[in-house]
Kinemage of the C-alpha trace (Angstrom):
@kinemage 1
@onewidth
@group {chain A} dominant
@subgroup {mainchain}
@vectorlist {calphas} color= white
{ca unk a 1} P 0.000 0.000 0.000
{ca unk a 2} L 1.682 3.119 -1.399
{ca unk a 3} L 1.649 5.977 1.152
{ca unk a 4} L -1.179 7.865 -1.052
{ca unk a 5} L -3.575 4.828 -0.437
{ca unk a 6} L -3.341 5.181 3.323
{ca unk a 7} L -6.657 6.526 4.876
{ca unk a 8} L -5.713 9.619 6.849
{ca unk a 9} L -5.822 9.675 10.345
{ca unk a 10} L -6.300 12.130 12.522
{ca unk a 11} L -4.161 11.686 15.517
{ca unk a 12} L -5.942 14.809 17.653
{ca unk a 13} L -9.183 13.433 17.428
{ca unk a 14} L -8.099 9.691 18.784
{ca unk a 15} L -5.909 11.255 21.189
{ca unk a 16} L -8.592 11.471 23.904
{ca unk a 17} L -8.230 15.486 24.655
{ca unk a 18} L -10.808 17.270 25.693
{ca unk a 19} L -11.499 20.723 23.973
{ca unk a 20} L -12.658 23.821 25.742
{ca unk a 21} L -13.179 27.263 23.093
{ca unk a 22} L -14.348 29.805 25.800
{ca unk a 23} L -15.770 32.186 22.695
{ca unk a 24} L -18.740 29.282 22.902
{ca unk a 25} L -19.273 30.314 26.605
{ca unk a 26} L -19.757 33.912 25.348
{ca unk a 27} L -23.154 34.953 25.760
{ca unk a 28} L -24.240 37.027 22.771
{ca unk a 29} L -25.892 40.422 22.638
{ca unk a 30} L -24.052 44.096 22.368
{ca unk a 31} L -21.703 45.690 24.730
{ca unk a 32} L -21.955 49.091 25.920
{ca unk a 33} L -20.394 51.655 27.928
{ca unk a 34} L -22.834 54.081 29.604
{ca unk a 35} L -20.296 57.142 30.582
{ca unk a 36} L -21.979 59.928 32.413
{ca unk a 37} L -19.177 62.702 31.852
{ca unk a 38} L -21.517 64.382 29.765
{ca unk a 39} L -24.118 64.726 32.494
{ca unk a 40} L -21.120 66.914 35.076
{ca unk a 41} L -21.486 70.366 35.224
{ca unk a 42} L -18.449 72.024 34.002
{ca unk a 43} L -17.095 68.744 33.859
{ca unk a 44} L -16.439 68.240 37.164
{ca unk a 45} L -19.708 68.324 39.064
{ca unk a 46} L -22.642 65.989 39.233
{ca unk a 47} L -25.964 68.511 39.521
{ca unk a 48} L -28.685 66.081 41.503
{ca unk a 49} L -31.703 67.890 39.005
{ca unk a 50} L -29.865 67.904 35.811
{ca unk a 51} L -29.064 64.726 36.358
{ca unk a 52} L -32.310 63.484 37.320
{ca unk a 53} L -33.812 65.359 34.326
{ca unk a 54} L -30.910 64.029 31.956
{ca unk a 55} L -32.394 60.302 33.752
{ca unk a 56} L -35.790 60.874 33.005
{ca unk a 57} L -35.469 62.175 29.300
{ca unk a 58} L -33.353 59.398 28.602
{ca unk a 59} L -35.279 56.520 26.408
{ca unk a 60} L -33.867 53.174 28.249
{ca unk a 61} L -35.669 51.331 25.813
{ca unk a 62} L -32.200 51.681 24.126
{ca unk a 63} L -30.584 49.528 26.285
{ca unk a 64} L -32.963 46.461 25.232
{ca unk a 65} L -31.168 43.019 25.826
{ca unk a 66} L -27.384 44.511 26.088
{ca unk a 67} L -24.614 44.145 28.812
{ca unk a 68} L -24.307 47.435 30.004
{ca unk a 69} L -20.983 48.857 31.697
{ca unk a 70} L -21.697 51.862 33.827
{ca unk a 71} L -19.321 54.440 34.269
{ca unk a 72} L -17.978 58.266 34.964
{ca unk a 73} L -14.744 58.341 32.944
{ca unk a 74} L -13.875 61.761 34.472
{ca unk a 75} L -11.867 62.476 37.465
{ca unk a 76} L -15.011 64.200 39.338
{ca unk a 77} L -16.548 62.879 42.716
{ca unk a 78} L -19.766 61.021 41.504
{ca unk a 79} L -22.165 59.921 44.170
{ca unk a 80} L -23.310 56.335 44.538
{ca unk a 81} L -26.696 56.740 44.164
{ca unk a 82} L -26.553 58.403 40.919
{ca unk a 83} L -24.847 54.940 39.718
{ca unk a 84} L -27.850 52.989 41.575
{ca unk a 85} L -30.153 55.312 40.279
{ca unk a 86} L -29.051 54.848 36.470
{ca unk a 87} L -28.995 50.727 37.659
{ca unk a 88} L -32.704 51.011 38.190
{ca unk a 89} L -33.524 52.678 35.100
{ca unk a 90} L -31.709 50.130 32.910
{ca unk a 91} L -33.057 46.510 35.234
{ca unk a 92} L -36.129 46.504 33.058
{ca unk a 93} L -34.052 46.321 29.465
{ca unk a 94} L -30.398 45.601 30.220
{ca unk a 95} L -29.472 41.990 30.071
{ca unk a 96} L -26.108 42.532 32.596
{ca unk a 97} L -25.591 45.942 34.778
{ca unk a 98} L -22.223 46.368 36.159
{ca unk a 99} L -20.357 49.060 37.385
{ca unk a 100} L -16.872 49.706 35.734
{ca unk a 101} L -15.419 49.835 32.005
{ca unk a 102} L -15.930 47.152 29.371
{ca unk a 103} L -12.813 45.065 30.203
{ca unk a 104} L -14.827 44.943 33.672
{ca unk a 105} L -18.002 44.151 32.086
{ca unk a 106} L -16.662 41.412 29.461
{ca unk a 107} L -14.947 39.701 32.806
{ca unk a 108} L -18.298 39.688 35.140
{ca unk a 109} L -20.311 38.202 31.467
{ca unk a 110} L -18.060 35.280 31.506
{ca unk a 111} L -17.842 34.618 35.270
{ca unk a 112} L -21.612 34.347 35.072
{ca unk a 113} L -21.219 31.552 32.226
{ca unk a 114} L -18.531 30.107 34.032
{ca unk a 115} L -20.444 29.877 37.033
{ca unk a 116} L -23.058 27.586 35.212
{ca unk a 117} L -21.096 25.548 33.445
{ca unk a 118} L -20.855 21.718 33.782
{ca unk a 119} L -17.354 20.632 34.281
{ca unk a 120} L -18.071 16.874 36.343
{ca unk a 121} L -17.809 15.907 32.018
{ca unk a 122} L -14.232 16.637 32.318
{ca unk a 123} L -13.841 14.386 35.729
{ca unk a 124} L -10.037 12.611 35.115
{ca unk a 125} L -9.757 13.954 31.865
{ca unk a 126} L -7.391 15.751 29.504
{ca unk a 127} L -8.542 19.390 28.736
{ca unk a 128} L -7.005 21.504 25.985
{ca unk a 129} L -8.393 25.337 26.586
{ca unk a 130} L -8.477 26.759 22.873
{ca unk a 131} L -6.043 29.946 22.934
{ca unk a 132} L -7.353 31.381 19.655
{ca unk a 133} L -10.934 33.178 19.486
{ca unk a 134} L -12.368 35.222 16.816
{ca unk a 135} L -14.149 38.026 19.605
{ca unk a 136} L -11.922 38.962 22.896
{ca unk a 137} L -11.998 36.398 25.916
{ca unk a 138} L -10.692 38.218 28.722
{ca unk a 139} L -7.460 36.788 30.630
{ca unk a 140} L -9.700 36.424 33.421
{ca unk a 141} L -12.080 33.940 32.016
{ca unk a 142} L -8.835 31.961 31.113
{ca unk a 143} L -7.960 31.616 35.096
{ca unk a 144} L -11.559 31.328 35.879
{ca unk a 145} L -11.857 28.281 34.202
{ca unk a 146} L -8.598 26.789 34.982
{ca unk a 147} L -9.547 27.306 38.818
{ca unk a 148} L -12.558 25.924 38.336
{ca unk a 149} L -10.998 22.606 36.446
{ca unk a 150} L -8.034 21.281 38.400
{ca unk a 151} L -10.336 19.591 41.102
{ca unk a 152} L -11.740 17.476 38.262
{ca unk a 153} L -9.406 17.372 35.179
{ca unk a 154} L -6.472 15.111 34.723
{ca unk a 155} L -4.681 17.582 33.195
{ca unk a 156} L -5.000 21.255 31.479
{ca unk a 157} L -3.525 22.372 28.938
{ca unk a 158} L -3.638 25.726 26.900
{ca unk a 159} L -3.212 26.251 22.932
{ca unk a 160} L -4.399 23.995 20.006
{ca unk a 161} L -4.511 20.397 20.250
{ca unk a 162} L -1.802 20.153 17.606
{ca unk a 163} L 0.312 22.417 20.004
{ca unk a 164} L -0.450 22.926 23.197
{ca unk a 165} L 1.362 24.811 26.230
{ca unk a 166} L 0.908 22.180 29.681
{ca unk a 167} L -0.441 24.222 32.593
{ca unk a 168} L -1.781 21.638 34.714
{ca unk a 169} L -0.880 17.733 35.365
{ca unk a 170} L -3.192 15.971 38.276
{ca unk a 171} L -0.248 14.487 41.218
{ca unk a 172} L -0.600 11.206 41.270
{ca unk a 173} L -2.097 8.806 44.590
{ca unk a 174} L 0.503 7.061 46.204
């Protein structure tokens, strides 16, 4: 049998790893950053009544279904309530609320996936975490997810299974 006549096999898929692509874990919907500079007098000062005008002028229908990041991106003294009081505006739309930028926002999405995912199906396993997504996975998901696998996988490891980086290998029982 001439080497062209041999069936091709593929070696990653018999090799027993487990694959993990965290940009499947990654609820969809738009990201936004709600920045309130605009709403400071002078830029520096948060007016209670403009603000509660600017509040309820504001159509929060916008905000339909989208993670929204909530934030003052100017060096002024903002007071908490006018962060709560956007918070309750947005609840009836907004499908995540969080205080902070997007980075901050992106991180608490995929905790929240994280937190509900099953990972007893990787018990004694082999786990590759795929390193290349087409849309951003934080860092943070990365080490959520590891924490959240060494009590059950064999082993972790991080890259493609064709080239993978070892990050984790389960001590054996003596």
């Amino acid at each position: 049998m001439s080497l062209q006549d041999q069936p091709i096999v593929n070696k990653v898929a018999n090799s027993g790893l487990e694959q993990i692509d965290l940009e499947t874990l990654r609820p969809e919907g738009e990201r936004v950053l709600l920045d309130i500079k605009d709403q400071l007098f002078q830029g520096m000062i948060l007016r209670e009544k403009d603000f509660r005008d600017f509040v309820k002028a504001t159509d929060w229908t916008q905000y339909q279904d989208k993670h929204v990041a909530i934030t003052c991106s100017e060096d002024a003294i903002v007071p908490t309530w006018a962060f709560m009081l956007l918070t309750t505006r947005l609840n009836p739309f907004a499908h995540t609320i969080v205080f902070g930028d997007l980075e901050e926002l992106e991180t608490v999405i995929f905790r929240k996936a994280l937190a509900h995912f099953d990972y007893k199906q990787f018990e004694d396993k082999m786990v590759v975490i795929k390193g290349c997504s087409d849309k951003a996975v934080p860092t943070s998901a990365y080490v959520e997810l590891s924490h959240r696998l060494v009590p059950h996988a064999k082993g972790i490891m991080y890259g493609e299974p064709c080239s993978t980086v070892p990050i984790y290998k389960k001590p054996r029982k003596k």
